[in-house]
C-alpha positions in Angstrom: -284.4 31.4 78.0 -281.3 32.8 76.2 -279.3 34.7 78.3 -275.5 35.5 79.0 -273.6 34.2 82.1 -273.9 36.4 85.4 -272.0 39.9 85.3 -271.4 39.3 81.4 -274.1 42.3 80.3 -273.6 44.2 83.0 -269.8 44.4 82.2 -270.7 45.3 79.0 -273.7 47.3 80.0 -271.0 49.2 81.7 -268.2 49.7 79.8 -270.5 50.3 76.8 -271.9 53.6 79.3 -268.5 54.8 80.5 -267.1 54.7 77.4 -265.6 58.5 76.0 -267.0 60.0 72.8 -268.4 63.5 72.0 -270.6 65.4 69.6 -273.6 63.5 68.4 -276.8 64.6 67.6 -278.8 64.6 70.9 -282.5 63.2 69.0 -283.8 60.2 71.5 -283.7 56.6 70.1 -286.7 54.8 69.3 -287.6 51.5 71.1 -287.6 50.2 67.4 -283.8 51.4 67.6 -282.8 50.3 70.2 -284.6 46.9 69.8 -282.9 46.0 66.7 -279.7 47.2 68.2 -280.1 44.5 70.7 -281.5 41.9 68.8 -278.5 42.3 66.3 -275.7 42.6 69.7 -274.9 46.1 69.3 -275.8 47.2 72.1 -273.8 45.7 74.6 -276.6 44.5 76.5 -276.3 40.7 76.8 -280.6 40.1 76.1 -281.8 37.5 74.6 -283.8 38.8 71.4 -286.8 37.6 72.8 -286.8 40.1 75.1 -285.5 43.0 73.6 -288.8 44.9 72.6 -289.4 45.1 76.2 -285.7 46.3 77.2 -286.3 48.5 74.9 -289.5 50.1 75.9 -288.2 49.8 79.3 -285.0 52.0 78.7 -286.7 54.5 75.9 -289.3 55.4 79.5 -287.0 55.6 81.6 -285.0 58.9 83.4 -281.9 58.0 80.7 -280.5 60.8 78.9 -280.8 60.6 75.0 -277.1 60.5 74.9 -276.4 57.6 77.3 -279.6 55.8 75.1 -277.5 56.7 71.7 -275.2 54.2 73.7 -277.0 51.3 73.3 -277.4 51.8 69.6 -274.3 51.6 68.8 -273.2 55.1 68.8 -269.8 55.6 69.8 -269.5 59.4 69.7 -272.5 60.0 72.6 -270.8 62.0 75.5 -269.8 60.7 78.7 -272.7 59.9 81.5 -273.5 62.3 83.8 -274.2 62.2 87.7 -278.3 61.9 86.9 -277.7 58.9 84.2 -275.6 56.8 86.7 -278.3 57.2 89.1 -281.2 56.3 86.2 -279.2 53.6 84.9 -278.9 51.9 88.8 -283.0 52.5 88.5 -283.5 51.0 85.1 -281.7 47.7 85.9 -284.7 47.1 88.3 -287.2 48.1 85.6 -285.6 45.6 83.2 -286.0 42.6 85.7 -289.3 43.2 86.9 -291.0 44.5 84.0 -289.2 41.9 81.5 -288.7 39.1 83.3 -285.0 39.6 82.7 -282.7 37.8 85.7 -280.0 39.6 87.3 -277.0 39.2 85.5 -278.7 39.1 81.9 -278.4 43.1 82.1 
């Protein structure tokens, strides 16, 4: 399995969410986005591409916000995380390792 070394994606997972922006359009990403986004290393993320469709089903179902999903596309203008997104994102991390096999640290 590809993946990154420990606390690599999450860095990035977490400095790609907290980053400051404003004003985009507040449509919801696609899986399809968002996988390509990762396959291509847009997002941030740290996933190995054979994984992606599955991250990316994982975080298009889950309680995230549109704009902290816009994130992980790329999209540099999406708004800053609210208190509800921290708290989804904590519960997504869990959904990515179980549901896709993903190990801690790859996230």
């Amino acid at each position: 399995m590809n993946l990154v070394k420990p606390g690599v994606g999450v860095a990035a997972l977490v400095l790609l969410l907290s980053a400051c922006g404003g004003g985009a359009s507040s449509d919801r990403p696609s899986s399809g986005e968002l996988a390509d986004a990762i396959k291509s290393g847009s997002s941030g993320l740290g996933v190995s591409e054979d994984k992606a469709d599955c991250v990316a089903k994982v975080l298009v179902d889950s309680d995230l916000s549109d704009e902290a999903l816009r994130r992980y596309t790329g999209d540099n203008d999406a708004e800053d995380l609210n208190d509800a997104d921290d708290k989804a994102f904590e519960d997504v991390l869990s959904s990515i390792q179980d549901r896709c096999k993903v190990s801690q640290g790859a996230v």
